[in-house]
N, C-alpha and C positions, 0 to 999 in steps of 0.2 A: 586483456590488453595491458598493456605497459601502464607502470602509475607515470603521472606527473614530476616524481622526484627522479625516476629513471634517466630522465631526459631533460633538455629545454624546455619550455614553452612552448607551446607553435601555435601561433593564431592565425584567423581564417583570412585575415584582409585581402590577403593574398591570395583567395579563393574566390575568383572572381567569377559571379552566374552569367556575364555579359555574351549576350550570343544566344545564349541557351532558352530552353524553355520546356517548359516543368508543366505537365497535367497531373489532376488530382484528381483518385477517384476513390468511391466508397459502393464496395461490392459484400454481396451476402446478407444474409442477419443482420439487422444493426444492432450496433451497443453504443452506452452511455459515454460519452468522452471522445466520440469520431469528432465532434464539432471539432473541438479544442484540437485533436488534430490537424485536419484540415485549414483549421486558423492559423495554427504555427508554420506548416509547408507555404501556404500562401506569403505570409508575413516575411516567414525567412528567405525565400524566392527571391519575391519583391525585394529585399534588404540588400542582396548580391548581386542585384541587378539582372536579375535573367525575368523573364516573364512568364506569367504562369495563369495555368487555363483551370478550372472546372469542366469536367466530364459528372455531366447530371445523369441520373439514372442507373449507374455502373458499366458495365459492359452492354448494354444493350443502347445508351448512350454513344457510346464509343462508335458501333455498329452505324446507328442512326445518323450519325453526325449533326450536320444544321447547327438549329439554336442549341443544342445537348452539350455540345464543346464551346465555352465564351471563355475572353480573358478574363480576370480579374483585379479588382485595383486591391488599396489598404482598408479599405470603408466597405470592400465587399463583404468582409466575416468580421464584422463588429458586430457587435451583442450577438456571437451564436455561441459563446464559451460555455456560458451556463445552459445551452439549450441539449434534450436529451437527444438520441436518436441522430441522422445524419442529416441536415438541410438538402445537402446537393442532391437527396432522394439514393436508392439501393433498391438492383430488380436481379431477379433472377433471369439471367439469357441464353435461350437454346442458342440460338444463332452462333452467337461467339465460339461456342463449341465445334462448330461446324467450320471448314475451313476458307468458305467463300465468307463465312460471316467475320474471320480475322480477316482475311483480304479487303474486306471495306474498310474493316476498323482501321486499318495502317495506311490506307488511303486517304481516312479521313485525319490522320494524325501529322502525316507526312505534307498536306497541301498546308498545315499550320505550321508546319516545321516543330513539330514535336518528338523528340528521340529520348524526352527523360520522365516517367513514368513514378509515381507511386501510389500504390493499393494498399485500401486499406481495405481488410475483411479477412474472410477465415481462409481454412488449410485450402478448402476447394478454390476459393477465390486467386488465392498465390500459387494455386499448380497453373492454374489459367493463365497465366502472367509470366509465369517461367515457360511457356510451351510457346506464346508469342513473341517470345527474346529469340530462341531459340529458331523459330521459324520465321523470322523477320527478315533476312536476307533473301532469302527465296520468293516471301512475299512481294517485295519491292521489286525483283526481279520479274515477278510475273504482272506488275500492275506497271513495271516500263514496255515488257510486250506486248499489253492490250493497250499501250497508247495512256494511260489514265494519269502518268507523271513522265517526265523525262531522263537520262540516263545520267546529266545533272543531279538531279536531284537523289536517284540512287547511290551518288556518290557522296553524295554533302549526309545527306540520312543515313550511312550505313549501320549504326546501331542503336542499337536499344539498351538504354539501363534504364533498370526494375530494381526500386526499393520495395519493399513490403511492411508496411505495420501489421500486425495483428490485432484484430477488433473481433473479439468473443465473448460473450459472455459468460463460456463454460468455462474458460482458462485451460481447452483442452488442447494444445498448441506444445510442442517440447521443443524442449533450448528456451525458452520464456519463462519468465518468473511468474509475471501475472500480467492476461492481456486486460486491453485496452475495453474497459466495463464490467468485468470482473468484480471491482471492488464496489461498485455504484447498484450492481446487482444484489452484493450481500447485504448493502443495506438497505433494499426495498425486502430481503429475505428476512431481515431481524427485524424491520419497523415492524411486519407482519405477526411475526413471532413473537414479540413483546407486548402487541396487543393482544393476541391469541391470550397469553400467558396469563393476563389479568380475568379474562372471561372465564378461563378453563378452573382456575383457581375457584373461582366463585361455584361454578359447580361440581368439582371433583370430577373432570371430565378427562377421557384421554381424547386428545387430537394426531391426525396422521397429517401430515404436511407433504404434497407433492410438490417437489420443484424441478426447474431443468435441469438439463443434463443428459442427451440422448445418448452419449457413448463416453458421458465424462463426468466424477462422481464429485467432483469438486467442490462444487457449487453447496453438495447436500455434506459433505461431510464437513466443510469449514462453518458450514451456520450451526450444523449438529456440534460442535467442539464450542462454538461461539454462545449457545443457550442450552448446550448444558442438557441435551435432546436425549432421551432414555436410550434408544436404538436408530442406526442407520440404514441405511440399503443403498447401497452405489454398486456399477457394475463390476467395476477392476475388483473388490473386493465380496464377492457371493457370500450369505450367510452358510454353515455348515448342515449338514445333515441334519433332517431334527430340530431346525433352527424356531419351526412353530413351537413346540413343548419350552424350548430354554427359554424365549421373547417372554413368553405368558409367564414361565415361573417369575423371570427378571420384573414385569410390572405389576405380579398382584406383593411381592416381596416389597418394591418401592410404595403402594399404597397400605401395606400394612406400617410402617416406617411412616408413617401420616404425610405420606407426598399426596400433593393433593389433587396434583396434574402430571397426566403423562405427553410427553411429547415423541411424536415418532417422525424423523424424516426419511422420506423416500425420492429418490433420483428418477425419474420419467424413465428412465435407460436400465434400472433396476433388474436385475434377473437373480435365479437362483442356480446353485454350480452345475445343473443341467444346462446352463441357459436357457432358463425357461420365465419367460416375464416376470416378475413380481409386483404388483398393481397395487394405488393407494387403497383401493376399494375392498382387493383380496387382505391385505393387512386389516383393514376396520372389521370385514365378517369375520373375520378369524379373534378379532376379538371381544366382541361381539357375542359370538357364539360359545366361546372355551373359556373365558371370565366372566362375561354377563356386564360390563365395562359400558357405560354412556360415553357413545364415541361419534366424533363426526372427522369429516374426510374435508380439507382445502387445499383445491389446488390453484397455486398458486397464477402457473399462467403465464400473460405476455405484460404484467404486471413488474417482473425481473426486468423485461428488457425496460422499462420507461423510468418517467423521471427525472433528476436533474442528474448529473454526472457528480460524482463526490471531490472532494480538494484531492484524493490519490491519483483519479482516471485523469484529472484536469491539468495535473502537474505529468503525472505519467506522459500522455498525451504529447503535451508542448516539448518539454523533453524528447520523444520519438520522433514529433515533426522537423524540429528543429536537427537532428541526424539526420532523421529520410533527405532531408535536401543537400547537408555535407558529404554524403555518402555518395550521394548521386551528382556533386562537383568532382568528386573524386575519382568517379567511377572511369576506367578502362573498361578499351574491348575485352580484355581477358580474364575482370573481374568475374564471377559468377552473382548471379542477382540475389541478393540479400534481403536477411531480416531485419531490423532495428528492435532491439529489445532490451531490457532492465535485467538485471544480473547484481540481486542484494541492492544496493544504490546506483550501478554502475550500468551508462550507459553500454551496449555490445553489439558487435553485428555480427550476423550467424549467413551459414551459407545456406539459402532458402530451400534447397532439396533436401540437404541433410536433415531438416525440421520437420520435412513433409512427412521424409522417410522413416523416420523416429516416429513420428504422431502414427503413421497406418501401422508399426511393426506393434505400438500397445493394439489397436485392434483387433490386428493378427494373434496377437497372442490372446486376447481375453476371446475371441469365437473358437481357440481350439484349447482351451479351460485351464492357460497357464497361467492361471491370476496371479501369484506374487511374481511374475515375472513383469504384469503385465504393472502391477503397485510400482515396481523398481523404475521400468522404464519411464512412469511420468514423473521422475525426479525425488529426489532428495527430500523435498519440503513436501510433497504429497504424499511421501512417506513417514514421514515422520506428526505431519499432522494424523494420520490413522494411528500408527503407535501413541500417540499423547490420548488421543479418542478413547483408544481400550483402555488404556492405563486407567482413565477418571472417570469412566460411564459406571463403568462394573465393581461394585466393591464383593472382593474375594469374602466366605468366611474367614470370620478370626483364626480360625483353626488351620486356613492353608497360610495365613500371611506370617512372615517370620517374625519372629521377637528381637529386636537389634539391642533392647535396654537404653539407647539413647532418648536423651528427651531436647528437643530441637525447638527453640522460641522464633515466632514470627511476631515483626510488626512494619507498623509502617509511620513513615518518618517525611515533614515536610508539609507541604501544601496540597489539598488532596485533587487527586488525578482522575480521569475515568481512566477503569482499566482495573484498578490497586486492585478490587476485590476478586473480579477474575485469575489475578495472580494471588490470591491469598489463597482462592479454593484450590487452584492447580499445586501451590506448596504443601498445604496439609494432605489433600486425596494421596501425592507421591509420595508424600512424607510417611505418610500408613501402608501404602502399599510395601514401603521398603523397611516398614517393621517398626516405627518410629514412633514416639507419642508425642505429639505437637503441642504447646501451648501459644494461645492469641495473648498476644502483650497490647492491652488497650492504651491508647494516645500516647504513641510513642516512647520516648526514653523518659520521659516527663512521668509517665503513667507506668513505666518498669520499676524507678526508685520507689512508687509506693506501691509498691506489690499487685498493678491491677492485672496481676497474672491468672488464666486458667487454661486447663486443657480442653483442648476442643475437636471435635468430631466428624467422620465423615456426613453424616447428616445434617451438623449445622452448617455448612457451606452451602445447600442447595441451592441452585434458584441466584446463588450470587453474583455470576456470572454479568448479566445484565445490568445492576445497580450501581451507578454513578459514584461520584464522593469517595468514602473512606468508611466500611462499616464496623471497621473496630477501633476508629477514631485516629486524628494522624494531631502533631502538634509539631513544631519547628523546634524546639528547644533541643539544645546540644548535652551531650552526657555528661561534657567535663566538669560542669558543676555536683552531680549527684553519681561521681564514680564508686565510691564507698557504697553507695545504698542499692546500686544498680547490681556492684560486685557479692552483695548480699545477698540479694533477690535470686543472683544465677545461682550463688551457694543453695542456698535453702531450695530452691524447686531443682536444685542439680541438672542444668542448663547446659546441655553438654554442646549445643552449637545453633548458631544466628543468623537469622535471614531476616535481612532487612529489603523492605520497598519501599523507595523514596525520589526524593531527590538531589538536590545539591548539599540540601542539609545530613541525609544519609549517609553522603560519601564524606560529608566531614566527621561524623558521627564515627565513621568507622576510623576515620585516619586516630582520632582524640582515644579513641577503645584501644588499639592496637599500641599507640604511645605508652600505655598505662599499663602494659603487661609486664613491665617491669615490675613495680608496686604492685598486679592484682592477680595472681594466679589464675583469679576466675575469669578471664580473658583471652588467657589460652587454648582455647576453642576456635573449628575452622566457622571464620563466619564469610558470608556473601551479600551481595549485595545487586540488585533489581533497579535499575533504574525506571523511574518512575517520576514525572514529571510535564505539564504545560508547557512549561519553556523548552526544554529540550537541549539544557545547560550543562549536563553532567559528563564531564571528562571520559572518552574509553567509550562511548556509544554514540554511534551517529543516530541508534533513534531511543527517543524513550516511551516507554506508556503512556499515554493523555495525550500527548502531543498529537495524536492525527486525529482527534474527537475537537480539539482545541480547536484544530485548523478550518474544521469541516465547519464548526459553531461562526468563526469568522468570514465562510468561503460563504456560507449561507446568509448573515449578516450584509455582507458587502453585494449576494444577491439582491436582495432586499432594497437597500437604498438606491443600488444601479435603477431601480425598476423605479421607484421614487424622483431618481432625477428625469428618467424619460417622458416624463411626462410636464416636468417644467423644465424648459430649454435651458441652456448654459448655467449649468450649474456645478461644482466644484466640490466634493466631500474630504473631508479631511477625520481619518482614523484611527482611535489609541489604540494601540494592540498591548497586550501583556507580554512579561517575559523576562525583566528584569531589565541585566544589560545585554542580555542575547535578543538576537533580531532575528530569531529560524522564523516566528508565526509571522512578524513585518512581511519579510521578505517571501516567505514562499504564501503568505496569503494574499499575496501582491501579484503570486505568479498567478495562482489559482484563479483569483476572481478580475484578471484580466485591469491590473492598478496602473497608474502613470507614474506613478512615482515609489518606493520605499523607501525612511529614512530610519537608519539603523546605528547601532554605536560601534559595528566593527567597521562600518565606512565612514571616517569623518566627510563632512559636509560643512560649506559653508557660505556665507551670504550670497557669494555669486553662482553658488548651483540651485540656490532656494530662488534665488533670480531666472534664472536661465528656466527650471521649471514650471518658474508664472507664465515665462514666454512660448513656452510651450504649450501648454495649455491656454493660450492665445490663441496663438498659432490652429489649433485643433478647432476650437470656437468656431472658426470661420468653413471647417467640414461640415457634414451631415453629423459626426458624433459630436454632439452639445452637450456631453458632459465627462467631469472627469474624479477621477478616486486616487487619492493621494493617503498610504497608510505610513502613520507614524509608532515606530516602538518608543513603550515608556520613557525606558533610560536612552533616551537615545544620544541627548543633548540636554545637559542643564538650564542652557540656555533659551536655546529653541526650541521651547514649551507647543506642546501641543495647543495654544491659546496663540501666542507670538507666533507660530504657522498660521494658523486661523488668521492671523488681523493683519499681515502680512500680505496674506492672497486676498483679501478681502478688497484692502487699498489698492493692490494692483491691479486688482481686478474689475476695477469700477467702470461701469457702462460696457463689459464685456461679458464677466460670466460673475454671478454671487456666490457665497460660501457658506457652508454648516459644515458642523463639524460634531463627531460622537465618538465618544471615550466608550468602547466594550465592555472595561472591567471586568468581574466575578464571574461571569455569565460565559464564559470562557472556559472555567474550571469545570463548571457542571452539565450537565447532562447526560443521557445515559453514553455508554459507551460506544463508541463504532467496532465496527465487527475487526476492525484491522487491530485495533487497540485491546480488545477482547483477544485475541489470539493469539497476539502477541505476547501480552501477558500471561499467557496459559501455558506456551511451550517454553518461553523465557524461562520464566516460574519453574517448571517441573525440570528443565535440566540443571538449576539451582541447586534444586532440593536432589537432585541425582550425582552432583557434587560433593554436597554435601554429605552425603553414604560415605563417598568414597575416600574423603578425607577423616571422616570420623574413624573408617577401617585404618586407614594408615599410619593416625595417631592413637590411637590406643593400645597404652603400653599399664603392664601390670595393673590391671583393673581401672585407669582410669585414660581421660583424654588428657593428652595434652602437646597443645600445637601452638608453636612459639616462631614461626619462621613469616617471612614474608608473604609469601606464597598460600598461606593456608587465611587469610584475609583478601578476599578478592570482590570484584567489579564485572559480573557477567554481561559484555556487552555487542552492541549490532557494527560488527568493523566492516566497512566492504560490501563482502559477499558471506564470512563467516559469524559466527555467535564464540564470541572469547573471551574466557577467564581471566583479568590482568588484576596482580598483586596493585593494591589501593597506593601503595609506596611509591611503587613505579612513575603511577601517575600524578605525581605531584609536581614531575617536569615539564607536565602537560598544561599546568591548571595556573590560570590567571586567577587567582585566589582574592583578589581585591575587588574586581568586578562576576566576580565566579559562573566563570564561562571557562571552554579549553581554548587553549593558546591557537593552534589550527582549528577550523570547522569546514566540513566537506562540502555545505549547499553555498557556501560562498563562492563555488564555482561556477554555481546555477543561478546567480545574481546578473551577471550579462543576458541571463535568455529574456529576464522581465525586464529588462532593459529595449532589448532591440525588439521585444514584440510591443512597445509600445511607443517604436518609433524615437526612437534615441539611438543616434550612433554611438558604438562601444566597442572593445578588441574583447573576442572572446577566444581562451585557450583552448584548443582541439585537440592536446596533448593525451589525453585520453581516452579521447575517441579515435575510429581508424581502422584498428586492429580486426581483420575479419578473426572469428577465432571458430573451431571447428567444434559441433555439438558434443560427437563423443570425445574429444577434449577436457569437456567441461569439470574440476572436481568434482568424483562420485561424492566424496565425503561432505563437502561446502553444506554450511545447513544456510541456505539465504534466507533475505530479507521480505519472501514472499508469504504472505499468511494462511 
């Protein structure tokens, strides 16, 4: 779809719901994050004035009618954001299938005056939905000749528009990046796994892990890439001939290597290139029997689908809903009924057959044994997640891997992030692979001037994947003090090229390096640079590492106190988010945990909006939700101290609702990582260090390197829908260097949705939304933003 710079502005004011009316249903499997859907379609309904129904049950609802279809107001989807699973309930229905049982259902649809439709659930659920678009004129046609509506109303109803969300937890859906519980699944996937990982440890155990995935390998090979899993088993990809004899050499080789746990995952849907099942149980006797291996078998279960929805599904989510219903303003007779989907950051709508038809052709092809055709067709990013998979699981002997002679320094720069070390293991394993000998540069540039240099190993990375923080110690301190000793350090270990992971201090790190190759020969070398970062401040990347582990620490957070104020009425929370002067965690942790307010420093504010907001939450007071959550970022305002908010709402609030107030701090920074943050790190990482090769190749001139151009200093980052290399230079046009943040930021767009879903009028741009665009359209090449 068209960017925003192509064009005007177009906001929706102008898109008015009045007349219309919107039902909402949730069909198939549930996953994590339908709430939050349905919260957003209702909200944004209501917002445009059209009114809007709940269909409880799914399609068997619909059939039913009665109490199954109600309207609903704004207080009807308070507090279900954080809740798992679907409230309005999800059934499976012969009936519908059947075409007397769609003749009720549009019977029942039509006596409400309902003609605008959105589904949420899987491939089967949105064929069902596209067959009663399709069949709806003839429908009403034959329910005005038995009498059951009039020829009025035939005419006032003659159509139907269908949005579709996608709510899967397999992510087995094409044209999608990642559906809706996806990401909420892998992390009941790795909470599992990381506690597995501490027990197995203790007794040198191997474990097999079964998860979902009946026709879709997603689920098993992104938490296998996420912890770092010895071996996988997903359908689209069968193991080879033989594949028992290689498995068993590959784990008694890692426990001689003193690994002290083996991990195995397997996909539910697993088969081998006969298509012949492959079972968690047949993988445990096989090893079992052929190593003699202390092994146990978990499978996971219905375990994936439960649980709270994560800050991704929850933003994801509201994001979809809030299209499902402009989509469905927009919609003409001659539109085709659509998907609403993510595409890198980028909201998209797809034409809902072409997605079906994509989803059954990978079927098609993995039951008649064309597996890499069938890898190609689920995208881009589920390919390249299995190439990064091979690349790190398996180390080659020495003897196949090339000898390149370069020696390539990593470290890490800044505040420490989840995620960093995930990206350290994914550098060094690529780094080896491509012939390289890596050294860990401990505690940054601070810890390079005095030599805390060593080379480091595919062995020593095990197992790091998982671990929070910074394990070769990270420090903020910038080079340009210690360039002489740094330039030392590279001479003596003959440091032919740098990868840095960090964050804002990183990328100043590099600009201060790059300055100095005038005066330091030993600087002309191609170096890169990983963003890496909490905040999520670093110029050239819309995301960085830590940032969606940060968000989830505060989405969870702001769960927590929600649950605290329910239980004593009219109460008011006011909270510090970290971040600097960037306000991404404010504002989209605002979105997430369903906040009243955000106060942020790329939005000035002031006295009379901090007024208007007390009135607001007035205002609210006298509903059924008696409480409200107001997040403040640090820098937001020198002034309007997270303290002066506090005593502010305090006074105004007196004899209406009371105030507390909780600073997050540190607690932000740490914890283990999220699977999103883990993955990202790891492919990030590894096309870094793939860079890196190729730059090294291209400068190396009579025995030695050397790279003195713009271009060979770069910023590998998440634009869009692509992962790109931008020379550090460039971006300094970018970069608001006093409060260090970049000059544009993309979710400032996404600032109106946490606005009107909590009941604030606002103009929101639609300039980028719109655009149906067609599946096989989509760049082959695009590596997006899905993990």
């Amino acid at each position: 779809s068209l960017s925003a710079m192509d064009h005007q502005p177009k906001f929706f004011e102008n898109l008015s719901g009045a007349g219309k009316a919107i039902a909402v249903l949730t069909s198939g499997g549930d996953a994590q994050g339908m709430n939050a859907a349905v919260r957003a379609v209702v909200r944004m309904g209501i917002y445009v004035n059209a009114k809007v129904y709940f269909i409880y049950e799914g399609y068997q609802g619909m059939v039913d009618g009665g109490d199954n279809i109600v309207e609903v107001s704004w207080e009807s989807v308070s507090s279900i954001l954080q809740v798992g699973g679907t409230v309005i309930g999800s059934a499976r229905c012969k009936s519908f299938r059947t075409r007397e049982g769609r003749l009720q259902a549009a019977c029942n649809l039509v006596q409400r005056g309902i003609t605008n439709l959105c589904v949420i659930g899987g491939d089967g659920s949105l064929t069902g939905a596209n067959l009663f678009r399709e069949e709806w004129s003839g429908l009403l046609e034959e329910l005005a000749q038995k009498g059951k509506i009039d020829a009025e109303a035939v005419k006032k109803y003659a159509y139907l528009n269908i949005v579709g969300m996608v709510g899967s937890i397999d992510n087995d859906f094409c044209g999608t990046d990642m559906t809706i519980g996806t990401d909420s699944a892998l992390h009941r996937i790795i909470e599992v796994v990381d506690a597995i990982m501490t027990t197995a440890q203790s007794h040198q155990r191997t474990f097999v892990l079964e998860v979902m995935g009946r026709h879709c390998g997603y689920l098993a090979l992104v938490s296998a890439l996420a912890c770092g899993a010895d071996w996988v088993f997903i359908p689209e990809y069968p193991p080879e001939e033989g594949w028992e004899d290689t498995m068993c050499v590959k784990l008694s080789e890692n426990r001689a290597r003193k690994k002290r746990l083996n991990i195995i995952i397997v996909a539910e849907g697993a088969i081998d290139c006969h298509n012949k099942p492959i079972t968690s149980e047949k993988v445990k006797d096989l090893v079992v029997q052929r190593l003699g291996f202390d092994t146990r078998v978990t499978i996971l279960g219905h375990v994936q689908r439960g649980g709270t929805p994560s800050a991704f599904d929850r933003i994801l989510a509201s994001r979809m809903g809030v299209e499902a219903v402009l989509a469905l303003l927009e919609a003409t007779p001659d539109t085709p009924a659509c998907v609403v989907s993510l595409s890198g950051n980028q909201a998209v709508r797809l034409p809902l057959m072409e997605c079906v038809q994509m989803t059954q052709e990978v079927q098609k092809a993995m039951d008649e044994g064309r597996f890499l055709e069938a890898v190609r067709l689920r995208g881009r990013s589920f390919e390249n997640n299995l190439n990064t998979y091979k690349l790190l699981s398996h180390k080659k002997p020495d003897a196949e891997l090339p000898k390149s002679n370069f020696n390539v320094a990593v470290l890490n720069v800044g505040a420490p992030a989840a995620g960093m070390n995930a990206a350290v293991r994914a550098a060094v394993r690529v780094g080896m692979t491509e012939g390289h000998k890596i050294f860990a540069v401990i505690d940054g540039f601070e810890g390079f001037a005095r030599g805390k240099i060593k080379e480091i190993s595919w062995g020593d990375v095990g197992g790091w994947t998982g671990q929070g923080g910074s394990i070769l110690g990270t420090k903020r301190t910038l080079p340009a003090k210690y360039l002489e000793k740094i330039a030392d350090q590279m001479r003596t270990n003959n440091i032919n090229a740098l990868m840095v992971i960090g964050g804002f201090e990183a990328y100043l790190g590099l600009l201060e390096l790059s300055a100095a190759r005038e005066k330091y020969d030993e600087f002309c070398v191609p170096m890169v640079m990983v963003p890496a970062t909490v905040s999520n401040n670093v110029p050239g990347s819309d995301f960085s590492i830590g940032a969606d582990t940060a968000l989830n620490t505060i989405t969870d957070t702001c769960d927590r106190i929600k649950q605290s104020a329910s239980g004593t009425k009219r109460r008011v929370f006011i909270i510090e988010t970290m971040g600097g002067y960037c306000g991404y965690l404010a504002n989209m942790g605002a979105l997430a945990a369903g906040a009243d307010a955000a106060y942020i420093f790329e939005e000035q504010f002031d006295i009379r909006e901090l007024q208007a907001n007390v009135e607001h939450l007035t205002e609210k007071m006298k509903t059924s939700i008696q409480r409200g959550l107001v997040l403040r970022n640090e820098n937001c305002n020198e002034n309007y101290t997270t303290d002066f908010i506090y005593q502010l709402y305090s006074e105004e609030g007196k004899g209406v609702f009371d105030c507390r107030k909780n600073v997050l701090g540190h607690m932000q920074q740490g914890g283990a990582p999220s699977p999103f943050d883990r993955n990202f790190g790891t492919k990030i990482s590894a096309k870094a260090m793939q860079w890196i090769s190729k730059k090294l190749k291209e400068t190396y001139r009579k025995g030695k390197v050397f790279a003195n151009t713009d271009d060979s200093v770069c910023l590998l980052g998440m634009r869009r829908r692509n992962l790109v290399f931008q020379p550090v230079a460039e971006l300094k046009s970018e970069t608001d260097f006093v409060h260090r943040i970049p000059k544009e930021q993309w979710w400032l767009k996404l600032r109106p949705l946490m606005k009107i879903l909590a009941k604030y009028k606002t103009s929101y741009d639609v300039s980028d939304s719109g655009q149906l665009e067609h599946v096989a359209m989509l760049p082959k090449e695009a590596e997006t933003g899905a993990i």
